[in-house]
N, C-alpha and C positions, 0 to 999 in steps of 0.2 A: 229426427227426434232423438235417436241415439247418440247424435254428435253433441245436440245441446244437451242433453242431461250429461256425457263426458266434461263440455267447457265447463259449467255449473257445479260439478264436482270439484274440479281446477279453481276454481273461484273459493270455494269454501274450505280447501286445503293450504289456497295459497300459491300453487304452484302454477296457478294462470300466466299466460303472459300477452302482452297488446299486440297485437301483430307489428301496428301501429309506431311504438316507441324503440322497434329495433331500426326504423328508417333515421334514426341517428343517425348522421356521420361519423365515420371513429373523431375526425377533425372536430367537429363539436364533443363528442364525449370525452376525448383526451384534455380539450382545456376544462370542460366538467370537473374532471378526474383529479386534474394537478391541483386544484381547488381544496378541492376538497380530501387528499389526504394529508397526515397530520405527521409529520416527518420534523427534523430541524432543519435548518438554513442549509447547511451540506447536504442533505441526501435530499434536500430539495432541488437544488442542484443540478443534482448528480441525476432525477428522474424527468427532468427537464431536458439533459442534455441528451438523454437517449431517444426521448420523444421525437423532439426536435432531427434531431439529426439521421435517424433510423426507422422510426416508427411510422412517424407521418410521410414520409417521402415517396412510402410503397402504401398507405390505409389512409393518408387525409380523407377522401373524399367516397371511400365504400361505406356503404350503412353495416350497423353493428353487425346486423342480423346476416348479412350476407360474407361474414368474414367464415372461408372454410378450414376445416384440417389441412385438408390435400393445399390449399392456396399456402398455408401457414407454412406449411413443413416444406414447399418448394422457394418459398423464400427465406425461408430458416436456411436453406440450404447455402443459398446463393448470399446471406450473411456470413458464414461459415467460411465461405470461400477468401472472403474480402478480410476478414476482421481476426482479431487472435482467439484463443477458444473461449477465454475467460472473460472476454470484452460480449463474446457471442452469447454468452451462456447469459450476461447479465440483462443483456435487451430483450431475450426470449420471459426472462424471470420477470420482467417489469411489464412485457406485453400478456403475459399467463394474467399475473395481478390485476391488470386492465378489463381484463376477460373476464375474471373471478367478479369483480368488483361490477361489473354491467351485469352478472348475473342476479346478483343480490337486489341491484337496483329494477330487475325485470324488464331488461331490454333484451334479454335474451331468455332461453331454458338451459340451456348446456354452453359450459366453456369448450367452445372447440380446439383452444390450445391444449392438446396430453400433458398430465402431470409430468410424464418422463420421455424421452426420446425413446424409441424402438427398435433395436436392431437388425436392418435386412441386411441382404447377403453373405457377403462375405465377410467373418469376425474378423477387425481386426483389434486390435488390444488398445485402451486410451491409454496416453502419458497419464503418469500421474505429475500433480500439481508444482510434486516437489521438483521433477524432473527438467519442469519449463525454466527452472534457474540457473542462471550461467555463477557459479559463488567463487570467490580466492581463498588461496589459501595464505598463510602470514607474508610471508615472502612475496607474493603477489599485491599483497596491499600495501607493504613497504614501497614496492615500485609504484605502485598507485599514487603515493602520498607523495614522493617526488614529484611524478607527474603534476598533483596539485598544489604543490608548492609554487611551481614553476607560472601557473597561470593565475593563483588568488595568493601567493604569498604564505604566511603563516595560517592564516585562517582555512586556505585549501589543506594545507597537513593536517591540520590538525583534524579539521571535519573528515576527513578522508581515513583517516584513523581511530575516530571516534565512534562512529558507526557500525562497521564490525565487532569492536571490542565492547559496547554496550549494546548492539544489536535493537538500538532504537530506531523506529521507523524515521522516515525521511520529516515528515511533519510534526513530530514530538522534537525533532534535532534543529529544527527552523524557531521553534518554540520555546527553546531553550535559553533563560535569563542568568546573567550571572548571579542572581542571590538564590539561586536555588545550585550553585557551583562552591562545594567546598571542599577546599585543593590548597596547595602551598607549602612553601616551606617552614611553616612554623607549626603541622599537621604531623600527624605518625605518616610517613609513607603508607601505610597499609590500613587505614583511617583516612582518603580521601575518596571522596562520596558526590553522585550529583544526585537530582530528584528528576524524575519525569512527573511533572504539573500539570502538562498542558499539551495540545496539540495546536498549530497556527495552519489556517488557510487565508490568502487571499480573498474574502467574499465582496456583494457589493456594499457598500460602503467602509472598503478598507482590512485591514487585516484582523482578523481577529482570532483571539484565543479558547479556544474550548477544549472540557475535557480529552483524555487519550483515550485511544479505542477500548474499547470493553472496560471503558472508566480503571484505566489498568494504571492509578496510580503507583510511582514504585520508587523507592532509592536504590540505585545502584552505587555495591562499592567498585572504585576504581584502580587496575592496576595503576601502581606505583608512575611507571613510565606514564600513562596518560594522563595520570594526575597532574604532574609534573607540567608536561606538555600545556594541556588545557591553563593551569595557572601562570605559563609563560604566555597563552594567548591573551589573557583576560587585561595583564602589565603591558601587552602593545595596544590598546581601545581602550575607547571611555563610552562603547555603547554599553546597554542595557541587553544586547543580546549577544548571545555568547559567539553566535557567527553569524555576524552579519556581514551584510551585502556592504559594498564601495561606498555607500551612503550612509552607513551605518543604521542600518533600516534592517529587518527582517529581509532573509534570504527569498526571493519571485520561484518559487519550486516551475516554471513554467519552458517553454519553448525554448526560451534562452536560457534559459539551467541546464538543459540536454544539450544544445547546443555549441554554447559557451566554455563550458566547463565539463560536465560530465563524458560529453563523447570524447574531446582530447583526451580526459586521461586516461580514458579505457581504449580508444581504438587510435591515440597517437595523433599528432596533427604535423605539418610544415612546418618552418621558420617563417617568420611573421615581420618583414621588417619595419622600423620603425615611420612611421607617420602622425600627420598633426591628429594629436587626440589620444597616441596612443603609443605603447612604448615596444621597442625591438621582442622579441622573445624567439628564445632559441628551437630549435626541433622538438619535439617532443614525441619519444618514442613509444609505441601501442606495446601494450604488459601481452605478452604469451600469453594464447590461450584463456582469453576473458572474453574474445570479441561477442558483442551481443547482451554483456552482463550491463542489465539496468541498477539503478540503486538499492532495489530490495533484495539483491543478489548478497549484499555486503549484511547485511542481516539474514541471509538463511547462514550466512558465513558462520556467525557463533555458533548459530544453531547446531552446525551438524560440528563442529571444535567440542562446544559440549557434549555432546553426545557422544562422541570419540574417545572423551576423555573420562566416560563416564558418571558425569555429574548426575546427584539424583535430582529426579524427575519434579518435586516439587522448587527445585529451586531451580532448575531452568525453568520452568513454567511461570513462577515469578521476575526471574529475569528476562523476560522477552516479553512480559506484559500479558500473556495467557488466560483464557478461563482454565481453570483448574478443572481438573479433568476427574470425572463421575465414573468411569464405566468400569466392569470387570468389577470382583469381590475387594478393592480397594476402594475405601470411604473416602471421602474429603476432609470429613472432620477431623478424621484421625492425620493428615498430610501435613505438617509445619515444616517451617523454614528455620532454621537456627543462623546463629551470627557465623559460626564455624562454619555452616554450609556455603553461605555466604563468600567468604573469604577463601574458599578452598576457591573458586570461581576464580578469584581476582590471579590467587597463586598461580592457575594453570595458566591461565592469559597471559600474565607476567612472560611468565618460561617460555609462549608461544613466540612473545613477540621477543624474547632476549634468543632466542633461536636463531627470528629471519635474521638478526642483525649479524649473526652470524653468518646466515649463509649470500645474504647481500655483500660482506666483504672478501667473501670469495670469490665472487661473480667477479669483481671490481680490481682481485689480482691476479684474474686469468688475463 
């Protein structure tokens, strides 16, 4: 009698649950799931991809109800092991979500994924984020860009150069059209400017353009040198995009982007000789001290040049496409950007990269 006057109260509060509808499978609630949340085309994606690939492989076939802590957290573990931390962190965040989301639906009473991981034994200390990137410095990217010259030509320099020194992500720089590029020489040197519009992915049905992260519209002004540079790239093409692929197509950011292109110039490749389809290419030698650097490495690159060079904080934060930051007795409202800030930016850049050329031709008269 006691137990049903307990259920009956669960009923009238709401916090009932069926015994019944936890014998779900995760395998049927995960395509439930995908269904039904309201994401764009990308992070639809993107929660697909981790299902598919991570999720279901170890919970297709257990019913909701039967998914435990102790199970989660020893194969949280055994993810951990296999994947990088931020890859890790992001399947556990989507399988939490999963859990949150049957809760509500009353397949379960409790999510048994913890909000936070727990620390047993022995402390030891996590990297932090910034840590996990391998970045160059000027002089390093200068070898870089040779490197990409050597394998895409002009269009490798130039992209290879342009990233760092605008500290645009790799998918706003895929995106990149030349009517939003204004540069040349009938411009002030110190007056050329590109726009971040847009970000490009791959999806299905073809490429497409959508907003930049955190809708982080921006004009960046351009050191002098890469103005320059960019407007000598835009006079060898007649694409619509400012770097494009052999086809004149938006850049494939994919397997063959790493492969192809990105790991030569960071970790060096052989001499390639020439065959049908394809033309000779010389050695190409791996930059000191970068191995391991992916392309967001060349973007924390400004970051931490700014920072060095002590740019204020509102205008890096604009430059690098930023929410604007809340916290501590500094307002937002009160936080503007001026054209002068602006410019001080381009100057230090300038000087950085009239530096490496400096110490590149030194290298080259030992």
């Amino acid at each position: 009698m006691a137990y049903a006057r307990k259920q009956e109260a669960k009923v009238q509060d709401g916090s009932y649950v069926d015994p019944k509808a936890g014998r779900m499978t995760m395998g049927d609630w995960a395509a439930k799931w995908l269904q039904m949340i309201e994401v764009d085309e990308l992070s639809d994606g993107t929660y697909r991809s981790r299902v598919q690939a991570q999720i279901l492989p170890r919970w297709e076939n257990v019913a909701v109800a039967d998914v435990k802590t102790s199970d989660h957290r020893i194969w949280m573990k055994d993810v951990r092991s296999r994947q990088k931390k931020t890859y890790a962190n992001n399947i556990e965040m989507t399988f939490r979500m999963m859990m949150d989301d049957a809760v509500t639906e009353g397949l379960i009473g409790v999510n048994p994924v913890p909000a936070q991981r727990r620390r047993r034994g022995k402390y030891e200390p996590e990297e932090s984020s910034e840590d996990d990137y391998v970045y160059p410095n000027p002089l390093q990217v200068l070898l870089l860009s040779e490197n990409a010259r050597i394998i895409r030509g002009l269009v490798g320099e130039v992209f290879m150069l342009t990233k760092p020194y605008t500290g645009m992500r790799l998918a706003e720089m895929v995106a990149l059209r030349r009517e939003f590029c204004w540069v040349g020489p009938d411009r002030d040197p110190w007056d050329q400017h590109i726009r971040v519009e847009h970000q490009g992915h791959y999806l299905k049905g073809g490429f497409k353009l959508r907003p930049p992260k955190y809708h982080s519209h921006r004009t960046l002004i351009l050191p002098p040198f890469l103005g320059d540079l960019i407007w000598k790239l835009l006079e060898s093409h007649t694409s619509e995009w400012a770097f494009p692929s052999a086809w004149g197509k938006p850049i494939r950011t994919d397997d063959q982007f790493y492969g192809r292109f990105w790991s030569p110039i960071v970790e060096g490749h052989d001499a390639l000789p020439q065959i049908r389809g394809r033309k000779s290419r010389p050695e190409i030698p791996a930059v000191e001290g970068l191995s391991g650097m992916v392309p967001h490495g060349a973007r924390h690159a400004q970051r931490v040049w700014l920072d060095e060079d002590l740019v204020q904080e509102p205008a890096l934060d604009e430059r690098m496409g930023h929410k604007v930051r809340r916290g501590g007795s500094g307002v937002a409202t009160y936080r503007h950007v001026t054209p002068a800030m602006r410019l001080q930016i381009a100057k230090k850049l300038q000087r950085r990269y009239e530096k490496s050329v400096r110490e590149r031709q030194k290298l080259l008269e030992r």
